[in-house]
N, C-alpha and C positions, 0 to 999 in steps of 0.2 A: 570244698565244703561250703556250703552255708553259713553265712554271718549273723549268728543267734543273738546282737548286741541289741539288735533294735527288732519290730515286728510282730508276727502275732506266737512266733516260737520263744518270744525272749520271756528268760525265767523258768522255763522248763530242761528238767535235767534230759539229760540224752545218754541211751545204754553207750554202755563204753562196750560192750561185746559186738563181736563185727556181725555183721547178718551175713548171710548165704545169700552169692548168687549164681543159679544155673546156667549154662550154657543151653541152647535147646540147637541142635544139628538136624536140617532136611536135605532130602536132596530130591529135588520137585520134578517131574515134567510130566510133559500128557501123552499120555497112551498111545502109541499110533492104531491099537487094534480097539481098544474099548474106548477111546477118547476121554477118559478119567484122568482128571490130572491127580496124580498120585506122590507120594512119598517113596520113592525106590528105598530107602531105608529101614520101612516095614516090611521089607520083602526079607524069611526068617534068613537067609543064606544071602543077603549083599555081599557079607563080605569074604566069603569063601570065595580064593581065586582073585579077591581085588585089593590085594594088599602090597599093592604094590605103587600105590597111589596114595597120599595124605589126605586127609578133611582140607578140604579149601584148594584144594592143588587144582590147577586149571592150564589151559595153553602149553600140555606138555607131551612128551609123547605116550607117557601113560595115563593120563588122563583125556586120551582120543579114542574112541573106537571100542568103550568100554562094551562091555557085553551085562547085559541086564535084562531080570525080568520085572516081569508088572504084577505088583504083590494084589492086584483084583483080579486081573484074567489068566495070568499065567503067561502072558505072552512074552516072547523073546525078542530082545532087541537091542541097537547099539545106541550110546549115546556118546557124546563130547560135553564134561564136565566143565562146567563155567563160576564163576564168583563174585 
């Protein structure tokens, strides 16, 4: 935390209530058919079928050879999840 003794915060009180903070989850690459780099995670069914794999999981054997569509064209394809 911040050292509120000296500066231009010193003398103002500070909420004692903790703030919210969000996570924000992508999972990026670009298109091989429409070259749109896109968010696979807007695509409404990523996760039907891919649950067998964590957020963040990479260099594994479930997370190679993934099967995915591209939530702009609809195109079908594999990817290797990375982090």
């Amino acid at each position: 935390m911040q050292d509120l003794s000296s500066g231009p915060l010193y003398g103002r009180s500070m909420n004692t209530e903790n703030l919210t903070a969000n996570w924000s989850i992508e999972l990026n690459c670009d298109c091989p058919i429409c070259k749109e780099y896109v968010n696979l995670l807007d695509y409404p069914d990523f996760w039907d079928g891919n649950v067998r794999f964590n957020i963040g999981e990479h260099n594994t054997k479930y997370s190679k050879n993934v099967e995915v569509k591209c939530p702009e064209c609809g195109a079908e394809f594999q990817v290797d999840l990375t982090y």
